[in-house]
C-alpha positions in Angstrom: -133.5 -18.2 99.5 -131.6 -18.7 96.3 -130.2 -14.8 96.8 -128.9 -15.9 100.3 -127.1 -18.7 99.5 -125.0 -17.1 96.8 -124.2 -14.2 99.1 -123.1 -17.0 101.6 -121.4 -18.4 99.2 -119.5 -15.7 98.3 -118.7 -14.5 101.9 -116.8 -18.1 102.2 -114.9 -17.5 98.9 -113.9 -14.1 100.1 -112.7 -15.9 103.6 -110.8 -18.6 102.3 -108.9 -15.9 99.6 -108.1 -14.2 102.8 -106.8 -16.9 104.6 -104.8 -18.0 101.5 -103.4 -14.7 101.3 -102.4 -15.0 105.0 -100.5 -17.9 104.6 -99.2 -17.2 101.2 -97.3 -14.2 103.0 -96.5 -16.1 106.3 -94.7 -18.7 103.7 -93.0 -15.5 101.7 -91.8 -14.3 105.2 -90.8 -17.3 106.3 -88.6 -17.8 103.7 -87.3 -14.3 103.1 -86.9 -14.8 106.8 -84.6 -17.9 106.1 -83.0 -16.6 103.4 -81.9 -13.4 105.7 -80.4 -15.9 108.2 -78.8 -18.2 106.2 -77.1 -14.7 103.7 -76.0 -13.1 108.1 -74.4 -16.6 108.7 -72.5 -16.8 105.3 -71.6 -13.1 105.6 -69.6 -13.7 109.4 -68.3 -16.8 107.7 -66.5 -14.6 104.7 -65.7 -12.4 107.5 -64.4 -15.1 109.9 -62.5 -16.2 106.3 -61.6 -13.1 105.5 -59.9 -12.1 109.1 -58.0 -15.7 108.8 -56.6 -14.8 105.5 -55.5 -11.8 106.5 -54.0 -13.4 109.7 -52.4 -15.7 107.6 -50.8 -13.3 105.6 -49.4 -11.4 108.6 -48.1 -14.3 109.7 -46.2 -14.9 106.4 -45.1 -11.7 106.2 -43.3 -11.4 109.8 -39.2 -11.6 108.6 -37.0 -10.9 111.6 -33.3 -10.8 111.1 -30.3 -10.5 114.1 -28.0 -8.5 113.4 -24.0 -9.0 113.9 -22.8 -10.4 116.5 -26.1 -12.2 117.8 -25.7 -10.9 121.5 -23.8 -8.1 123.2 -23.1 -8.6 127.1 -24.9 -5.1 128.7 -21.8 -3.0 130.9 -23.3 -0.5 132.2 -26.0 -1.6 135.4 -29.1 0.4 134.6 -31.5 0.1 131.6 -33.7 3.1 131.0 -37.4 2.2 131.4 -36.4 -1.1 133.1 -34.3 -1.0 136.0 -31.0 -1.4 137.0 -29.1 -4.6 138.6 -27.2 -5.7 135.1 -23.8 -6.5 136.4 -24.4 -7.3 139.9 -28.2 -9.0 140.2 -28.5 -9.7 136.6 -26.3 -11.2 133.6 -28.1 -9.1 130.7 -27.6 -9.0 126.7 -28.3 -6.9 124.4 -29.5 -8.1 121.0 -30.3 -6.1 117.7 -33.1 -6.5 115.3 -34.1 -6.1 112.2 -37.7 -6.1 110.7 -37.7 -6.9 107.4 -41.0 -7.9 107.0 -44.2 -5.6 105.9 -46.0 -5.9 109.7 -44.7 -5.4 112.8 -43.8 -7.8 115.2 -44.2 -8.7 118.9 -42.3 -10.9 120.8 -43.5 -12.6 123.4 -41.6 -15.1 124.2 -37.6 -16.7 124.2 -36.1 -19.6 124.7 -32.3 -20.1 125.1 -30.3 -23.4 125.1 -26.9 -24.0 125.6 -25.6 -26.5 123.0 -22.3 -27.3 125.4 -22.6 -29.4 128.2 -20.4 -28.0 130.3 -22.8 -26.7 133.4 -22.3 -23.0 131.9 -25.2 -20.8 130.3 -28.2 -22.5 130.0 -27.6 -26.1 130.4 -28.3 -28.4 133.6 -26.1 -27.5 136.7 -27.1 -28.0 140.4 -27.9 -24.4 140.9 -29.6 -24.3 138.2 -31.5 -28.1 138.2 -34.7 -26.8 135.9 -32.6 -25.7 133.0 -32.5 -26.1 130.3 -33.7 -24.3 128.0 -33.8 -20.8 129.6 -37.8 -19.2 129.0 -37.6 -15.7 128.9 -41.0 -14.0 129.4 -41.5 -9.6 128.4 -41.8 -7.6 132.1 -42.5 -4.1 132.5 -39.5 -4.0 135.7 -36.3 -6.3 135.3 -36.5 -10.0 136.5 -34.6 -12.7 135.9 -35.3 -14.7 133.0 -36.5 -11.7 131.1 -36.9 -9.5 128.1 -38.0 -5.7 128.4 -41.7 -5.4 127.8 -41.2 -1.9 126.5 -38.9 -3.1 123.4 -40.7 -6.1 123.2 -42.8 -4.8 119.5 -40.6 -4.1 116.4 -41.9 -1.8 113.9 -42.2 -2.8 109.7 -39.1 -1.9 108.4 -37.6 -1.1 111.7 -33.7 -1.7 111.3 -31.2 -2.6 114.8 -33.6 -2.8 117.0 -32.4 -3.0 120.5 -33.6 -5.8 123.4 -32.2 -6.2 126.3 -32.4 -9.8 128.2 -31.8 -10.6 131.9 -30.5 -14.1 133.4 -29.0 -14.2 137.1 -26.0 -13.6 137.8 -25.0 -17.2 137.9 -26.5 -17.7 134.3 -23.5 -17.0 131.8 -23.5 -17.5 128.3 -20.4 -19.2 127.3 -18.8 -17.2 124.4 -15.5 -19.5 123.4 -12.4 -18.3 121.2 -12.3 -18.8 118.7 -15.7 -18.2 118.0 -18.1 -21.3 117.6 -21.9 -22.0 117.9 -22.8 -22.8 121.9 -26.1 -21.3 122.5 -29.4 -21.6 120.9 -31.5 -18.6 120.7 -35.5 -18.5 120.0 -37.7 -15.9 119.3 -41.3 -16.7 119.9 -43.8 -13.9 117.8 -47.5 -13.4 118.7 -48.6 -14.6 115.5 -46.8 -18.1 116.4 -43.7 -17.6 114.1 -40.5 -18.3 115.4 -36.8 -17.3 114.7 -33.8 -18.8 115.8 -29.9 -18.1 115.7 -26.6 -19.3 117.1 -24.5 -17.4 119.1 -21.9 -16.3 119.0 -21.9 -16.3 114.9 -19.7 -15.6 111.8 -20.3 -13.1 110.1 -22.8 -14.6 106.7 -20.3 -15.9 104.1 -21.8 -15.6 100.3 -18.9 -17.3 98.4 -15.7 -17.5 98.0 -11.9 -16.5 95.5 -9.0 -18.9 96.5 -9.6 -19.9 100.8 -11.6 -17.5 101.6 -13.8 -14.9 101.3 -17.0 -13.1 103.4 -19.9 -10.0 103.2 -17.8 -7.2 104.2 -20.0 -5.5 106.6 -17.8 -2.0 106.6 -18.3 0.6 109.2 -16.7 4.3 108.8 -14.0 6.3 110.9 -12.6 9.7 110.5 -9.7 12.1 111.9 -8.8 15.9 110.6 -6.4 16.8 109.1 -6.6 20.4 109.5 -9.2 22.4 112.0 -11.4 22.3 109.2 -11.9 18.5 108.6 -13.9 16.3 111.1 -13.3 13.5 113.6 -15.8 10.4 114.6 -14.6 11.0 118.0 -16.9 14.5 118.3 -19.8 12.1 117.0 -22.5 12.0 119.6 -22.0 8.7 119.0 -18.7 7.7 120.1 -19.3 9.9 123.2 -18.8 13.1 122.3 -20.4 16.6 121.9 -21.0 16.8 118.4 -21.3 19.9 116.6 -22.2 21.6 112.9 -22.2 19.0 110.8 -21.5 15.6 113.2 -25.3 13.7 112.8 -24.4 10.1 113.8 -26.9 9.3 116.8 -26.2 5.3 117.1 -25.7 4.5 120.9 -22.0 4.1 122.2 -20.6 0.7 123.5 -16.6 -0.4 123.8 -15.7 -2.7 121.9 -17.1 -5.4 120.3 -20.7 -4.4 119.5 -23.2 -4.7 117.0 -24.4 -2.9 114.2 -26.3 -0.7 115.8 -23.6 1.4 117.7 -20.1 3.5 117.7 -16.4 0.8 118.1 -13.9 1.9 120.0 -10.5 0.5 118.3 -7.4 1.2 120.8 -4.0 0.8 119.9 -3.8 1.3 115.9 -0.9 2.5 114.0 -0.3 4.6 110.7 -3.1 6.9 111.9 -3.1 10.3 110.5 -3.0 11.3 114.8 -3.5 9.6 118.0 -3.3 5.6 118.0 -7.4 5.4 118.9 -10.6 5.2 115.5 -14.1 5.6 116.5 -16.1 3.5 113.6 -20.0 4.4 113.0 -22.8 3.5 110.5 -21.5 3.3 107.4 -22.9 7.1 106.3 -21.3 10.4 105.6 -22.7 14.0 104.8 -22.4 15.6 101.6 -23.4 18.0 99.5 -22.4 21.6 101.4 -18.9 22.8 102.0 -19.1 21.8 105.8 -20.6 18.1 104.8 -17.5 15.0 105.7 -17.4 13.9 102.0 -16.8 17.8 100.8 -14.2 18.1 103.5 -12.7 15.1 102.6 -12.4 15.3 98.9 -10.6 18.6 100.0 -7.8 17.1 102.1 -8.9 18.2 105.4 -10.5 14.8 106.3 -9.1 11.7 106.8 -11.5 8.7 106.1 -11.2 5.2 107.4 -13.0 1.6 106.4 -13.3 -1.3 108.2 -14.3 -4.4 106.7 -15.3 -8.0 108.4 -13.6 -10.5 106.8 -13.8 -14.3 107.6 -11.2 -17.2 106.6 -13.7 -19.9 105.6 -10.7 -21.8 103.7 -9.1 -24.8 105.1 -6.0 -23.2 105.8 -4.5 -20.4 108.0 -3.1 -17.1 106.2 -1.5 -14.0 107.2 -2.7 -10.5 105.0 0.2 -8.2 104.3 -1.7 -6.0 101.5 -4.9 -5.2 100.0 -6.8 -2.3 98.6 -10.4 -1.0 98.9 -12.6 0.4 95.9 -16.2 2.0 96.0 -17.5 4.3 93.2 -20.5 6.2 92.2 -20.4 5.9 88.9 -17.8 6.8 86.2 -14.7 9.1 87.7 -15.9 9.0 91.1 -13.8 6.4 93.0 -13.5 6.4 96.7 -9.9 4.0 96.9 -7.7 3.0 99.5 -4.8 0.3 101.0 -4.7 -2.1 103.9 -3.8 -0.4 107.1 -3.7 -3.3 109.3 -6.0 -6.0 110.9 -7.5 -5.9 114.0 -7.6 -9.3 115.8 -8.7 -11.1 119.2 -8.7 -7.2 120.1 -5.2 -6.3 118.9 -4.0 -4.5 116.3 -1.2 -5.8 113.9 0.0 -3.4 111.1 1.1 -5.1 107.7 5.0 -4.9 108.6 3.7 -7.3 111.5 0.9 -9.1 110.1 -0.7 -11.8 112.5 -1.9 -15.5 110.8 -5.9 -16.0 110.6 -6.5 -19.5 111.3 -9.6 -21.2 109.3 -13.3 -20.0 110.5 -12.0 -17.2 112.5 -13.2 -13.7 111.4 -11.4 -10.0 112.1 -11.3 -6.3 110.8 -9.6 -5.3 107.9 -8.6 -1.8 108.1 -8.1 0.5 105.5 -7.0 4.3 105.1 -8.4 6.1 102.2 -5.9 7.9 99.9 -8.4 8.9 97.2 -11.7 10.4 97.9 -12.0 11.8 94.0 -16.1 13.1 93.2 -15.4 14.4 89.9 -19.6 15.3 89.8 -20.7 16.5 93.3 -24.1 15.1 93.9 -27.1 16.7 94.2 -29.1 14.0 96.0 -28.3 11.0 98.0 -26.5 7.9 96.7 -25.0 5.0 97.5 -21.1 4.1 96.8 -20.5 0.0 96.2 -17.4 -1.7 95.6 -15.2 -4.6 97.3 -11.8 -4.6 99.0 -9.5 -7.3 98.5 -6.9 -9.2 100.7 -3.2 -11.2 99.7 -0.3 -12.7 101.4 1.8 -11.8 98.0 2.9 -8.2 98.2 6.5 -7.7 100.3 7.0 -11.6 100.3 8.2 -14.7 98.5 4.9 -16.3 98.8 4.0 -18.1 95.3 2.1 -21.5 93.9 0.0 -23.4 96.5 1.0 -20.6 99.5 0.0 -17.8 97.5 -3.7 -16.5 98.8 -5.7 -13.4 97.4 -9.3 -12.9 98.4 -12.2 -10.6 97.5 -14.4 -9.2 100.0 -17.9 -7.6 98.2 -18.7 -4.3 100.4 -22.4 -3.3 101.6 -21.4 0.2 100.5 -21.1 3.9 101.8 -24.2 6.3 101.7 -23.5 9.9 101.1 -26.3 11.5 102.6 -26.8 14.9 101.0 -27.2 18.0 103.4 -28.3 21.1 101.3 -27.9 23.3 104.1 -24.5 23.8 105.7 -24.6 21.6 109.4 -28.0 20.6 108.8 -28.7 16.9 110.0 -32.3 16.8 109.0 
């Protein structure tokens, strides 16, 4: 009996170290159980943490800038990919855009108020009782009160990009002269940014010598001067069938436009021919014998600056001389002298000059007389430099009615061609 009891005994031992193995592991499970949770739900909230911080960062990074002058009215009635009915059904603009940021961007929305209550644009009128502002929404087809879907998504680093809007016909914009702040323009982004400019605009001023002084945002023209030079005209361009050697691809819009496209300029004088410039991107070729800057250091090219100047002094002045000045570096110089400004869309020569009143902006013309590259390039480079303006040469301007002003040029890019007519 003795015998039997310790076996019994021993049965129960061995029972209960099972059963406190059992649980022992259910707790071990239980936890590691826990433990798995809890490490799943802190790993989709570094996620979650980790997607808002990247978020965030896209969102700080978006940097749109407009680009000179704000808004473009659209001449022509049809819009590729979007329909047609500008000038009849439809009052549409063109704006340009520049991603400066490091992501792109889409717009999705734009809102446009008209600052002067005169019943014009986007402000309250009978016809128009539920403005303003104006809410422009992206479409795939053209509507009134919107923005093409298509262009609606601007690439990192994407420079003049174009947008067309559409109002109804009865919707105008008021654009006064001289130019002055009317209308209110906001771009809505996906990311919930928002970017806003007046229009029309100046162009940006940066300082100033004397009464006045501006950026000189310079665009380039050219004429031949024998068969073998070249002319902006043949530019694809400005409209025309191009050729060995002509690579400007900007579209083509009369006058005024923005950055993004050929200018028209009628009615000039002093040219080396013909009374009529066709200004592009401020680029030439170089580097082969049939490249514009070869062709013009070599006489057979005549080269042509204009410049947009602003008076933001107090007081009116008319320009009779100035000279222009971009270099490379040491010898090579590209130099010139004022043709003429071009104003309110007329031209006046420096025998004729016209007075600028305060705030109003125009194009200072230049011919080039010296296009001196004493070390052809073997790469691409960029040519800085300012013009200048004064109301002192050929007068008896002196003391408190003398003016001289300094405009600091964005520069010309000679863009190097290695092989003769190659626009690659």
């Amino acid at each position: 009996m003795g015998m039997n009891l310790i076996v019994r005994l021993r049965r129960r031992r061995a029972v209960s170290t099972l059963i406190g193995g059992v649980i022992v592991l259910s707790l071990l499970l239980t936890a590691l159980g826990t433990e798995v949770f809890v490490w799943q739900q802190y790993d989709q909230y570094q996620q979650t943490v980790n997607r808002m911080a990247q978020y965030r960062n896209q969102k700080s990074s978006e940097y749109l800038v407009i680009n000179s002058p704000g808004l473009t009215p659209v001449t022509s009635s049809a819009v590729s990919g979007w329909g047609s009915g500008c000038t009849t059904t439809y009052n549409c603009y063109n704006t340009t855009i520049s991603n400066l940021g490091t992501v792109g961007v889409q717009i999705v929305r734009i809102y446009i108020n008209t600052t002067r209550p005169s019943g014009s644009g986007c402000s309250y009128s009978s016809s128009y009782p539920n403005l303003p502002p104006c809410i422009l929404n992206p479409t795939s087809t053209i509507a009134p009160y919107a923005f093409n879907q298509a262009n609606a998504f601007i690439n990192a680093g994407e420079a003049n990009h174009a947008l067309i809007l559409a109002l109804p016909s009865g919707v105008i914009l008021p654009y006064p002269d001289p130019g002055f702040p009317e209308n209110a323009i906001l771009l809505v982004t996906s990311r919930g940014n928002m970017f806003t400019f007046q229009w029309p605009f100046q162009p940006q001023v940066f300082g100033q010598s004397q009464s006045a002084f501006s950026m000189g945002i310079v665009k380039v023209a050219y004429q031949q001067i024998t068969s073998s030079g070249f002319d902006s005209s043949i530019e694809p361009a400005a409209g025309g069938s191009g050729g060995t050697g002509y690579c400007h691809t900007e579209s083509s819009l009369p006058y005024p436009a923005g950055p993004g496209y050929a200018e028209k300029l009628t009615g000039l004088s002093g040219l080396q021919s013909g009374s009529t410039l066709w200004f592009v991107n401020p680029w030439i070729t170089g580097g082969n014998s049939r490249a514009i800057m070869n062709t013009a250091v070599s006489k057979y090219t005549q080269v042509y600056f204009y410049v947009i100047v602003v008076n933001v002094g107090n007081t009116a002045y008319t320009p009779t001389a100035g000279t222009i000045d971009l270099t490379w570096y040491g010898s090579n110089h590209i130099d010139g002298s004022l043709l003429g400004v071009y104003y309110n869309n007329n031209f006046y020569p420096t025998s004729n000059m016209i007075s600028i009143p305060p705030g109003m902006s125009y194009y200072a013309i230049y011919k080039i007389s010296i296009f001196e590259m004493g070390s052809p390039p073997t790469s691409s480079l960029m040519l800085w430099g300012a013009a200048s303006i004064t109301n002192g040469l050929g007068s008896n301007y002196e003391d408190q009615n003398f003016y001289a002003g300094t405009i600091l040029l964005s520069g010309l890019w000679i863009r190097y061609e290695s092989t003769s007519g190659s626009c690659a």
